[in-house]
N, C-alpha and C positions, 0 to 999 in steps of 0.2 A: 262730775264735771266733764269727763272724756263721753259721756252719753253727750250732756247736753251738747256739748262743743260739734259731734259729729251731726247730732240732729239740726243746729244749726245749721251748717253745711250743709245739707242737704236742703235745707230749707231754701236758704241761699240761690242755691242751683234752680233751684224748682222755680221760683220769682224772677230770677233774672233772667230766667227762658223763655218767657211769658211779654218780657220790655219789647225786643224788636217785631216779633210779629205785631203786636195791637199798635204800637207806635207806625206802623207802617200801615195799617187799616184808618190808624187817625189820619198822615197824611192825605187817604186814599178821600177821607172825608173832610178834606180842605185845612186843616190844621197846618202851620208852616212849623219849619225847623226851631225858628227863633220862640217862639209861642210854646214844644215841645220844650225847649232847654228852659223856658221861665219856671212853668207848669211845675218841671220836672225838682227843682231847686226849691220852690217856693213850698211846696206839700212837703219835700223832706223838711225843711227850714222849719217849719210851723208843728208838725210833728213831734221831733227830736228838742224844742222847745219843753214839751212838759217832762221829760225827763229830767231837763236842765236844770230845774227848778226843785229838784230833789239830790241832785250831783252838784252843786256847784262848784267851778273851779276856781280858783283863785289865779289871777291874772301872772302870778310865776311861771304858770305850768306852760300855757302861751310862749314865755317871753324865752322862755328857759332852752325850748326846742320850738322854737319857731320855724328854723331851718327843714325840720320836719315835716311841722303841719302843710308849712308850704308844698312843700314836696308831695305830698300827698293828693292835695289839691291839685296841684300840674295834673298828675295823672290823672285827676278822676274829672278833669277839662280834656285831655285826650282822650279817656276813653266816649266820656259824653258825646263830643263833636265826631268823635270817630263811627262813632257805632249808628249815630239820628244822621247824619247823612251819608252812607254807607248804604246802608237800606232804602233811599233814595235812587240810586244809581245802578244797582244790582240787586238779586235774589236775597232773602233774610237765610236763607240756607247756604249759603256763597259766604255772608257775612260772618255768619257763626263758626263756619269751620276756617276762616281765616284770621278771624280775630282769636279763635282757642291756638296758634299758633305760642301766643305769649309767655307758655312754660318753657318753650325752647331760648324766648328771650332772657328769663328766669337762667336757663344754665348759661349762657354766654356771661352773664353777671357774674355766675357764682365763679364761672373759671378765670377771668379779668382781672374782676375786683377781689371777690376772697382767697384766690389761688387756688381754690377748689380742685381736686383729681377727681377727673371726669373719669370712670370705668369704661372699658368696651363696648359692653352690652349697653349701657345708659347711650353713648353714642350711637350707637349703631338702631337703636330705638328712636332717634330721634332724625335718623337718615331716613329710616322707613316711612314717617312720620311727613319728612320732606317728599319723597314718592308720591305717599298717598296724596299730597297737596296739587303734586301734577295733573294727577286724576282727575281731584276735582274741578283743579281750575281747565285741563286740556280742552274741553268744547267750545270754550270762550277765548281761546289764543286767538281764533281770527278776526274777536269783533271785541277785544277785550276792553274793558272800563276801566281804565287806570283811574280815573277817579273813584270808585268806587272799590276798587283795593287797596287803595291808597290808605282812603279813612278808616277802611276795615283795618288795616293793619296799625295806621296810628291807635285806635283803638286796642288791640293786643301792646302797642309800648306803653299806655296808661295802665292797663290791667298790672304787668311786670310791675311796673312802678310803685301802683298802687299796695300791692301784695309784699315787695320788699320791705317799702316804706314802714308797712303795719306791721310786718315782723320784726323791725327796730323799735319802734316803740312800744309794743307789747312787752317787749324784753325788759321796759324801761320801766311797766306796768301802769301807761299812761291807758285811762280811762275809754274804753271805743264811746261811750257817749260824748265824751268831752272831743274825740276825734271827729264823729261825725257831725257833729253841731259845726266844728273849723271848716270842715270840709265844704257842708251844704251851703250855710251862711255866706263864707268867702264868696265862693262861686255862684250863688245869685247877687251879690254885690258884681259881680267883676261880670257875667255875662248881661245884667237889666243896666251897665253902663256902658258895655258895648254897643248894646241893642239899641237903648235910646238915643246916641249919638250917630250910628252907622247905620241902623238897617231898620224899619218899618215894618208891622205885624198888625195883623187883622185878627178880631176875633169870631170864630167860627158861629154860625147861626143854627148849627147841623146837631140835633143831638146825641148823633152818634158819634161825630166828632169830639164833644165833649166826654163822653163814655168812653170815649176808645183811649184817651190821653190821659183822663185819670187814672184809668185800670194801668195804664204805663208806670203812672210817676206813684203811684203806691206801692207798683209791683218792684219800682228802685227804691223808694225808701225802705220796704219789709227789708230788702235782699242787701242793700250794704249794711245795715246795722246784723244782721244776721251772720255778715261775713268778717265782720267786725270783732263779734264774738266769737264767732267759731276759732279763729287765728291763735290768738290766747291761751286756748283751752287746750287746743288739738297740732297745731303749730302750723306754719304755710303750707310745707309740701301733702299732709293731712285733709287739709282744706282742698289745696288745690284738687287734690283726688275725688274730691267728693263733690266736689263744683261742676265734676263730669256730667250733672244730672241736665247742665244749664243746655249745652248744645241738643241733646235729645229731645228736652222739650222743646227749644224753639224750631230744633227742623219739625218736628211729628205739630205742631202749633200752625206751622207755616204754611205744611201740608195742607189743613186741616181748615183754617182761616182765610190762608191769602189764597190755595189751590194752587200752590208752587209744585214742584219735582223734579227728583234726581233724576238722571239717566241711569245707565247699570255701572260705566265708567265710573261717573260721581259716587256711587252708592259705594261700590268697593275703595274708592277713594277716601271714602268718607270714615270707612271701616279702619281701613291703616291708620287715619290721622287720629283717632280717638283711642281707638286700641291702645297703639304705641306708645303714646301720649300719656295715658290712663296709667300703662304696666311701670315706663318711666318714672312718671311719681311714685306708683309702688314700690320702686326697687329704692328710689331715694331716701324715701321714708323710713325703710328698711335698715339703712346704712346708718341714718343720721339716728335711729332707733339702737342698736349694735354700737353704736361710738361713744354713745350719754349714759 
């Protein structure tokens, strides 16, 4: 169970590193935002369907912790709109290492709400963490894109969310299929009613456009259900660790696809923020490992 749980994770990371760069190669080939968030909903929707149909829930489990499901959903509406227009407004390498910020959101939780004792070193890891942020963002102070950090960052308060959310209900031993069916479902309900009342979408003629948005929205279906599982098996800050896989591939993706790049500034910036980051959930994992 602790293999599969970690290979999940990994897996996880791998897929969802793979979302911003091609989503951003789709925009590049006419695809709009609104079109990506249908796209994106509809394929997990339809997908996580034939599971369903071997899981079934029984309409308790819904009513029971709705407050949850909901929850969940908020988050994975911010991380969505954060992360597909985010990479609109700024680099997919900019967005990545902004929106991996979210584990730092993760401890402000755990010390708020659970009364959590933050250790020294946990902190002081995640000061460096903040350094390293300066780095990468300092080239862009004079021409900076507050829109485009903005949703990067709401993105990281979806992620947090997301990740808490899962780790209450896994405790609860509520179903990740039965999760991500609430999830996907709800949220192409709630954005195809947005859409069609407020905003207008074209659909692409480009088949690369088409190419480039599928390879998106399967690469989020594999990756939440994958993260899904992982949590359960292996526990959040476990996961979170191993999610480290997602930023790498999408800056070395970005590289590589969109012919982005860091400076040497960003590059060492980039290093403190995942490092830090990285060792942080080690050490927590550590703690919360030594305490059970």
């Amino acid at each position: 169970m602790y293999y599969f749980g970690s290979m999940s994770a990994i897996g996880a990371g791998f897929f969802f590193g793979f979302i911003a760069p091609t989503t951003k190669l789709a925009y590049q080939f006419g695809v709009s935002v609104s079109l990506a968030i249908l796209i994106r909903y509809f394929v997990a929707s339809l997908l996580i369907a034939i599971p369903m149909l071997y899981y079934k829930p029984s309409p308790n489990i819904f009513t029971k912790n709705i407050k949850k499901y909901l929850l969940i959903s908020f988050g994975s509406i911010c991380l969505t709109l954060g992360l597909l227009i985010s990479v609109m407004h700024i680099q997919v390498s900019l967005t990545i290492l902004i929106f991996y910020t979210y584990p730092i959101i993760i401890l402000f939780s755990s010390i708020f709400f659970k009364k959590e004792k933050i250790s020294h070193t946990r902190i002081s890891l995640f000061f460096i963490s903040f350094i390293g942020l300066i780095f990468v963002l300092s080239p862009s102070f004079q021409k900076i894109n507050f829109t485009g950090f903005g949703f990067a960052f709401l993105a990281a308060i979806g992620a947090a969310t997301m990740i808490i959310t899962n780790q209450r209900m896994s405790e609860l031993k509520i179903n990740p299929i039965h999760i991500n069916a609430f999830t996907n479902i709800s949220n192409l309900i709630f954005f195809s009613t947005i859409i069609f009342f407020f905003y207008d979408f074209s659909l692409p003629a480009n088949f690369n456009a088409w190419t480039f948005i599928m390879i998106a929205s399967f690469c989020y279906t594999i990756a939440f259900f994958l993260q899904l599982l992982a949590i359960p098996r292996i526990g959040q800050s476990k996961t979170a660790l191993l999610l480290y896989a997602e930023p790498i591939v999408a800056i070395l993706s970005a590289i590589y696809l969109l012919d982005e790049s860091l400076n040497n500034y960003q590059i060492f910036g980039a290093v403190l923020v995942l490092s830090s980051l990285a060792f942080a959930t080690y050490i927590t994992q550590k703690i919360k490992k030594t305490l059970s």
